[in-house]
C-alpha positions in Angstrom: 28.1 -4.5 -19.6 27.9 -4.3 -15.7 24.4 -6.3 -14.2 21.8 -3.8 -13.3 19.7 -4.6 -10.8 16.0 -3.1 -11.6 12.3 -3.3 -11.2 10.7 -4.4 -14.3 6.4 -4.1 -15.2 4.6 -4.6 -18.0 4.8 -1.2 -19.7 7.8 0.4 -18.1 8.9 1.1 -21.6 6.3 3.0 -22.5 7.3 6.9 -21.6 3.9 9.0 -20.7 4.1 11.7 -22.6 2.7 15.2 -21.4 2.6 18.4 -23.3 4.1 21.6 -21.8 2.0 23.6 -19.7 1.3 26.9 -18.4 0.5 28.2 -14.9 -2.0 30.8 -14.2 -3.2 32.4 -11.1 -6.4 32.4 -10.2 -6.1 34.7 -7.0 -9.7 33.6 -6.1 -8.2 30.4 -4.6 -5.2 31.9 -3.2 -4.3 32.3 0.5 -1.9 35.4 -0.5 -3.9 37.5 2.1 -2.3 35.9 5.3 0.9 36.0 3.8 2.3 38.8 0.8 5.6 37.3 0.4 5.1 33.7 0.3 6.5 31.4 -2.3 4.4 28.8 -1.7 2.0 27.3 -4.2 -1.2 25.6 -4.6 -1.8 24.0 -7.0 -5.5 22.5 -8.6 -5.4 20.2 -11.3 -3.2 17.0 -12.6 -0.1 16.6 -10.6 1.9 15.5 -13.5 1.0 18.4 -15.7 1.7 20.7 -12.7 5.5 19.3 -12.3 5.7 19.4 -15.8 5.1 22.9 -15.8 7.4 23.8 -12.6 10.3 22.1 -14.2 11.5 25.1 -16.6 11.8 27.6 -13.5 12.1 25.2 -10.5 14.3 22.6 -11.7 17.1 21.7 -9.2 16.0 24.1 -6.6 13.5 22.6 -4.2 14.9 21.5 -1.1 11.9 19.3 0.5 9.5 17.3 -1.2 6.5 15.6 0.4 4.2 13.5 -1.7 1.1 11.1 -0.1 0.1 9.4 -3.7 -2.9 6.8 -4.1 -2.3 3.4 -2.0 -3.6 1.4 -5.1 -5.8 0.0 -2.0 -8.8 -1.3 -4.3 -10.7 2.0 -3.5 -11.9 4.9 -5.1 -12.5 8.4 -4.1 -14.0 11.8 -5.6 -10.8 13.1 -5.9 -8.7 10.1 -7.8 -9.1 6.3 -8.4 -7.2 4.2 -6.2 -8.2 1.1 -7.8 -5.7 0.2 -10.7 -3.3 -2.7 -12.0 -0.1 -2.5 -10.3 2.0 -2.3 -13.7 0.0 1.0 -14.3 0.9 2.2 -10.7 4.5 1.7 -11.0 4.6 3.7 -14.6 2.1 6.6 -12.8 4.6 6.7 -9.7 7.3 6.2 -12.3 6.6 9.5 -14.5 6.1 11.8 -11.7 9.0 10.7 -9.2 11.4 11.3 -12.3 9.5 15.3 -12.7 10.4 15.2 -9.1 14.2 14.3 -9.2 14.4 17.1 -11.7 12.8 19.7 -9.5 14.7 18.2 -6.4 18.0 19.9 -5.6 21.0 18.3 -4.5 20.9 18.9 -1.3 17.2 18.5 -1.2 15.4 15.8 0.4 12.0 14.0 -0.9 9.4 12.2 1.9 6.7 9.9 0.3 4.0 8.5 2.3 3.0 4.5 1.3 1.5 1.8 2.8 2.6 -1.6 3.3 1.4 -3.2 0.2 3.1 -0.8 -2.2 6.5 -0.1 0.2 8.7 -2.4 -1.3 7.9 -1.7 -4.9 8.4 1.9 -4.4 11.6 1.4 -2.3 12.9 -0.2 -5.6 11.6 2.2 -8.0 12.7 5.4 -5.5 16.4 3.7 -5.6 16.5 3.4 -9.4 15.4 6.7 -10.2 17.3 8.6 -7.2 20.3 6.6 -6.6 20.4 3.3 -4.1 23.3 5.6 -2.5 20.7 8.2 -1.9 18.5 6.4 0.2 18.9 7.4 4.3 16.2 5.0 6.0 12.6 4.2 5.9 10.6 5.8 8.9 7.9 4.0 10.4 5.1 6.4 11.1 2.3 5.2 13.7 -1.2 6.0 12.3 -3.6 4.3 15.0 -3.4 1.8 17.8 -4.3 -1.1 17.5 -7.2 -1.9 20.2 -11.0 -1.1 20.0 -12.9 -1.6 16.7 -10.5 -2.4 14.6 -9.5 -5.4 16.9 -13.2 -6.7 17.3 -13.3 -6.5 13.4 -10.1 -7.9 12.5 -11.2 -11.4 11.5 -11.1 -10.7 7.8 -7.8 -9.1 7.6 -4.5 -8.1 9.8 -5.1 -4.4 11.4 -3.6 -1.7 9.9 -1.3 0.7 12.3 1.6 1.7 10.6 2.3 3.3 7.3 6.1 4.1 5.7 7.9 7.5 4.9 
């Protein structure tokens, strides 16, 4: 047996399980009015249930996927908490980049949106559930300059310009 190279956490193991679910319009919150023949979706609720349920009529036919999950930054928010242990991050990020491959087609492409303190773990995990050969590059995207307040307040940590696609 070959040497695997792999990201290990407390509780990668453990697979989160999620029953099957089903979609159902609610055309109160739709935005079909300004376009009929869209395929687009939106989509309230828990993301993972939401993959879940795509995967038994999308798998293997998106083409672009764009995801901005929780920083794990220490934060919370009304929408989700971005405040937990980083073992728990990797098996959250874990479950729902693995509904993703599935839905992903093979020509398809998937962009996610990270900060510094989480880039390299996810670089790691992306590579062992896509494929290292799959990877094309990491593109730097500028989010602020760096002059202002956030210089006259940087004393307590380094400013923050630049987050990672």
């Amino acid at each position: 047996m070959a040497n695997k190279l792999e990201l290990t956490w407390y509780g990668k193991e453990k697979e989160i399980s999620v029953e099957p679910r089903l979609l159902i319009e609610r055309p109160e919150l739709s935005n079909i009015d300004n376009d009929p023949d869209t395929e687009n979706m939106l989509i309230h609720g828990d993301n993972l249930l939401a993959l879940k349920a795509l995967e038994s009529k999308y798998s293997g036919q998106i083409k672009c996927i764009y995801i901005d999950p929780p920083y794990n930054i220490n934060a919370a928010n009304e929408h989700y908490s971005d405040f937990v242990e980083n073992s728990k991050w990797l098996s959250l990020m874990a479950a729902r980049l693995c509904c993703l491959q599935k839905l992903l087609s093979s020509e398809g492409v998937i962009f996610v949106q990270i900060d510094k303190e989480q880039c390299a773990y996810l670089k790691i995990l992306m590579d062992e559930i896509f494929g290292r050969a799959n990877y094309i590059t990491t593109i730097a995207v500028r989010m602020s300059t760096t002059s202002g307040y956030k210089i006259e307040h940087s004393d307590k940590t380094i400013v923050k310009n630049t987050e990672y696609l």
